[in-house]
N, C-alpha and C positions, 0 to 999 in steps of 0.2 A: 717213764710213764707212757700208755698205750702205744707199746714197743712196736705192738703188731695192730696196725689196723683195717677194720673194727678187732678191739679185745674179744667182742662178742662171739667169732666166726671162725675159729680156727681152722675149719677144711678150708677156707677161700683162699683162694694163691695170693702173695705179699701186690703182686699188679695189683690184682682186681680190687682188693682190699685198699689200696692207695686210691682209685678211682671211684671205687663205690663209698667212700668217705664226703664226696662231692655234694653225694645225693644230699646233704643236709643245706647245700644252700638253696636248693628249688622254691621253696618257700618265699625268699625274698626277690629272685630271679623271676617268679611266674607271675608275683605277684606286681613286678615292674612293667611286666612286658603286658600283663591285661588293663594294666591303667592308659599304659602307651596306644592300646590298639584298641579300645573298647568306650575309653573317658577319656573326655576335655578337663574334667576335674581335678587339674595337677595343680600345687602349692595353694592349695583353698587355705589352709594356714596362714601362708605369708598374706595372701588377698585380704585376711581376716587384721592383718595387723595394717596394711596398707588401706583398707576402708574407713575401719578407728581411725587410722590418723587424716583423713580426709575430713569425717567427719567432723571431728577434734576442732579443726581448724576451721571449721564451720558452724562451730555450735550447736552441732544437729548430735541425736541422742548415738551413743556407740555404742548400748547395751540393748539387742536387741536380738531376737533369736531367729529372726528372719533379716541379717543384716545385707544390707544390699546396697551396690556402687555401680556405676558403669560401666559393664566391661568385666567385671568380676564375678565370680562364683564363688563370695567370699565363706569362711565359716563362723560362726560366730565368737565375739570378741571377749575374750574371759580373763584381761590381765584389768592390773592399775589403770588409772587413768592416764597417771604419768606415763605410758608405755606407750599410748594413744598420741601422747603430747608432743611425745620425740621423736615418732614417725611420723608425722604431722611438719614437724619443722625440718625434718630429712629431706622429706617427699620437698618444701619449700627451697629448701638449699639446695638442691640436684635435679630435683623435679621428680615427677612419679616415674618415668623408667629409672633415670639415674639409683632412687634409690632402690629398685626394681636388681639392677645388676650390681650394686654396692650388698644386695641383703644375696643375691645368688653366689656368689661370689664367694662373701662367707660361709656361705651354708655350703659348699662346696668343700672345702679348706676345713670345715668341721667336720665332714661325711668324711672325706680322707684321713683325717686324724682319727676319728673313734673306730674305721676299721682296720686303719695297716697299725695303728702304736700297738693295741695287744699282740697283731701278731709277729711284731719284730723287737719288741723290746721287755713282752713280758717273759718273766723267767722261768719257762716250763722248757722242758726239755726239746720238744717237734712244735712247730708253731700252727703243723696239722692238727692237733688235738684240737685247738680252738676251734676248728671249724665246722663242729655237728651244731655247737652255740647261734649259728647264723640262724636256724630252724626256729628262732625267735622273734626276727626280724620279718615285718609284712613289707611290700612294695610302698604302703602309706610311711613307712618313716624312713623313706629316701626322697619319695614323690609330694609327699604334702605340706614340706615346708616349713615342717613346725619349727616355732621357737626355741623348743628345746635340744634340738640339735645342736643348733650355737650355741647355751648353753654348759650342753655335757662337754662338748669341744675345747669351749673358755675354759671351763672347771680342771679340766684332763690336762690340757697343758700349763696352769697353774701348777697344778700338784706336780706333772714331773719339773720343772722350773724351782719352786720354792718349799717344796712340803721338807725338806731337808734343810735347806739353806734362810728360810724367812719364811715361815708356815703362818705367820700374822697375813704375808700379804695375802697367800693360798685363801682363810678365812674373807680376806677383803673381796676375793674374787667369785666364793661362794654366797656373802651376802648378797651381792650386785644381782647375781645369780636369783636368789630369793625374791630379790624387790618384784621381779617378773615374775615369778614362780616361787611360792613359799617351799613347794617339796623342796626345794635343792638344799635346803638346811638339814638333809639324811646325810649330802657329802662331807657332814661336819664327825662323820666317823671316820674319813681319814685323817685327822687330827688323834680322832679321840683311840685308834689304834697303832699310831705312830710313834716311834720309839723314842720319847720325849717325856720329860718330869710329869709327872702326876699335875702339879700345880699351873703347868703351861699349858697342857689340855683340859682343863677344867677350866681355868681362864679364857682360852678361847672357845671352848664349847659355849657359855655362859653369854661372854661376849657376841659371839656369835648367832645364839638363837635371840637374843635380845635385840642386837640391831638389826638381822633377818627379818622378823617381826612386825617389826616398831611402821613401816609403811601399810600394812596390810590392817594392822590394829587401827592405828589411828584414821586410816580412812573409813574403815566398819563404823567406829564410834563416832566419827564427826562429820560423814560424807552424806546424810541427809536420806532423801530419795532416790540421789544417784547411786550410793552404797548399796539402798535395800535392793536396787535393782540389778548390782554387781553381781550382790550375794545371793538372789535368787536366781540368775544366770548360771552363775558356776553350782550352785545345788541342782542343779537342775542334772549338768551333765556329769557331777562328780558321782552321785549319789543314784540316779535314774537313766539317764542315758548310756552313759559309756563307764561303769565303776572300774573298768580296768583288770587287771592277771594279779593282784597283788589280794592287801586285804580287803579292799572293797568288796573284790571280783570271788572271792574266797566266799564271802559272808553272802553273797547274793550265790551264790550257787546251793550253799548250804540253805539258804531259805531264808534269811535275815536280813533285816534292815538295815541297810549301809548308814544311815542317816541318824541313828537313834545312841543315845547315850551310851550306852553299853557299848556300842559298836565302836566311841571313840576311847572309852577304859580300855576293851580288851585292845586295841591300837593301841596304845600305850605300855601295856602289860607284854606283848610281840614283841616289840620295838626292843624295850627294854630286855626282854629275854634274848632276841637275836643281837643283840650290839653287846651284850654281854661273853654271848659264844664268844664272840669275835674278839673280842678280849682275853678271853681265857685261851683260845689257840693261838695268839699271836703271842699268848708268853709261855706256853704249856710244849707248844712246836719251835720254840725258840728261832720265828721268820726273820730274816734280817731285816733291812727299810725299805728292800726295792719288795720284797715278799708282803710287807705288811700296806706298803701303798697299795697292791693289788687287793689284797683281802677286804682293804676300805671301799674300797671304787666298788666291788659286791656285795657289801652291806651296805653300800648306799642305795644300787637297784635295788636290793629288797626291803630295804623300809619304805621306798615307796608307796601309799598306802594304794595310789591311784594309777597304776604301771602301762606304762601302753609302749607299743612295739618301738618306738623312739627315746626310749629308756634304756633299752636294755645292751646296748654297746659294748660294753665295757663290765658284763655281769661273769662270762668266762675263766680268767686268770686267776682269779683268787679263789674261786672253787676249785679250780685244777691243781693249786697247789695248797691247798687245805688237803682235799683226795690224796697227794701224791705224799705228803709228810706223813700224813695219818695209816695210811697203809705201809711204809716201811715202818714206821713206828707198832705192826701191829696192835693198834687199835680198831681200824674199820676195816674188815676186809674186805679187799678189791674195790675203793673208794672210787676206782677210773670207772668200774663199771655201772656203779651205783648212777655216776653223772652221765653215764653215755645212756644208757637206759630211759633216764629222765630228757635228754635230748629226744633220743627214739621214738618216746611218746608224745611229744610237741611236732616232731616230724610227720608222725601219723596222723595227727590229730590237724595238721593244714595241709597235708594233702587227701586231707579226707573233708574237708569244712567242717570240722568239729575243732577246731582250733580254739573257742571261746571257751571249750571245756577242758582240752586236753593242756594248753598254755598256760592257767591257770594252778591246773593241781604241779604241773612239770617246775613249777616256780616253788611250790609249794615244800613240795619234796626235794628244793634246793634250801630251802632254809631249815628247814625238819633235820637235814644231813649235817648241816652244821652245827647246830642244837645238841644232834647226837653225838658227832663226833667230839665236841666240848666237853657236854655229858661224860663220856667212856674216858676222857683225857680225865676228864677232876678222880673222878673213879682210882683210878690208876694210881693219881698222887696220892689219891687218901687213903688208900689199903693202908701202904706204908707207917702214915700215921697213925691209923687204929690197929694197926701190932704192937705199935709201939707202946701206947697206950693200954692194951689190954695185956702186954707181958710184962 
């Protein structure tokens, strides 16, 4: 798969073509270096969990949309309380640096892991392909600290660890995940496309979005005035501020309310259509489990409904080898170009500051391509059947 690169360019000599491959990381490169040289505003994320727990411990409110500590440029504070509680009692047993280089530290050791494991261990042919993907990545989801870094990192090394060998723990690793972030219960599609009985992925799916849940619900329903104030916080920035490259970001371009009923059916209706592709090609392309763990790791970026450039790590490999089955198989033709193309336009689109447009649809037309290539796979098996049937 993209023997020659770019696929796109065949007058450019194999050098330049190896080097002008590069070009796809500037995005997150220029994006570092203007934070470095222009903002003090680095890890406002971790400052945002480091102030919560301050507060926490103080009894002063953490949900506030001007949240403010000394010394900090925090962002505001959008998990549990419990998350509040435990950085709070960090910050007490290490103190505020201690847990200042205990939280760096990790989030180090995460950023290393979500970008060298695709490119040395996923099974695409050149581990250059993967790298027009980086054109997804802003300097904010290396520089800002967020919490979900350490998450997708926890998640990612679970799954290669247990998703073969104890795929209960992998689930346990994804709830955890949940309790701070409910999105992360999309990672419950690596289960749910893993080469395992029908009844043990439906048990853990079940299981899974249940106990996922169960923190988030029950503090909504019994947490009072501190809850409405949660849930007015994160509406605030899920829905109006930042909706994100995914379905949020999709609906608000198109002109629709992120917020409104409908907008959570057709999320549901998505979801279900895309984890479905992904079903049908992981049995239609016959992946084996290291193929099909990658396929999950990118139906989990894409059901994200709310996607921000700290997401998308780990969204590469299983498109690549979706593209690369599906075009031997002629079914899609030239599936590498389809995805280079859609890089192309995410490229364009941040080195042009149209990135909130161009990021958005380039995601878009990553899950459309699977849909279709799903689509043309069923196609194919069912001809078959309706000869058969009609002769």
């Amino acid at each position: 798969m993209f023997k020659r690169l770019p696929p796109f360019a065949p007058p450019i000599s194999p050098t330049l073509a190896r080097h002008a491959i590069w070009l796809f990381a500037l995005p997150p490169v220029l994006g570092v270096a203007a934070k470095l040289m222009r903002s003090k505003l680095w890890f406002t994320d971790y400052e945002a969990v480091a102030c919560a727990g301050q507060k926490a411990l103080t009894g002063q409110p953490i949900y506030d949309l001007n949240l403010t500590c000394p010394g900090m440029h925090a962002a505001s504070f959008v998990y549990l309380p419990g998350v509040a509680q435990a950085a709070g009692a960090l910050q007490t047993l290490f103190s505020l640096p201690g847990f200042f280089f205990l939280y760096l530290g990790l989030y180090l050791i995460a950023t290393a892991a979500l970008v060298l494991t695709p490119l040395r261990l996923a099974p695409v042919s050149d581990a250059r392909v993967q790298i027009p993907f980086l054109s997804f990545l802003s300097g904010s989801a290396f520089m800002g600290g967020n919490i979900a870094v350490l998450l997708h990192g926890g998640v990612l090394l679970a799954a290669l660890a247990w998703l073969e060998s104890a795929p209960w723990l992998l689930v346990a690793v994804i709830v955890l995940a949940a309790w701070v972030k409910p999105v992360f219960l999309t990672y419950l599609a690596l289960v749910l496309v893993a080469d395992l009985s029908w009844r043990k992925r439906l048990g853990m799916l079940v299981g899974g979005v249940a106990a996922g849940l169960a923190p988030s619900l029950i503090f909504a329903l019994n947490g009072g005035d501190l809850a409405q104030q949660w849930m007015s916080l994160l509406s605030h920035f899920v829905y109006d501020e930042t909706p994100g490259n995914a379905w949020f970001g999709w609906l608000q371009l198109a002109g629709f309310v992120p917020a409104s009923l409908a907008a959570k059916i057709g999320y549901v209706l998505y979801a279900g259509a895309l984890t479905s592709a992904g079903l049908a090609l992981a049995q239609m392309l016959a992946l084996n489990r290291r193929e099909r763990l990658w396929l999950g790791f990118s139906l989990a970026v894409l059901l994200i409904p709310r996607l921000m450039s700290e997401d998308v790590f780990l969204l590469g490999p299983g498109l690549l080898i979706v593209a690369s089955r599906a075009t031997a198989a002629g079914v899609t033709p030239r599936g590498d170009a389809v995805i280079l193309a859609l890089c192309c336009l995410c490229l364009g689109g941040g080195l042009s500051e149209m990135a909130s447009v161009t990021t958005p649809l380039a995601l878009l037309g990553f899950a459309l391509y699977l849909m279709w290539a799903a689509g043309a796979l069923g196609l194919r098996y069912l001809r078959p059947i309706g000869n058969v049937v009609n002769g």
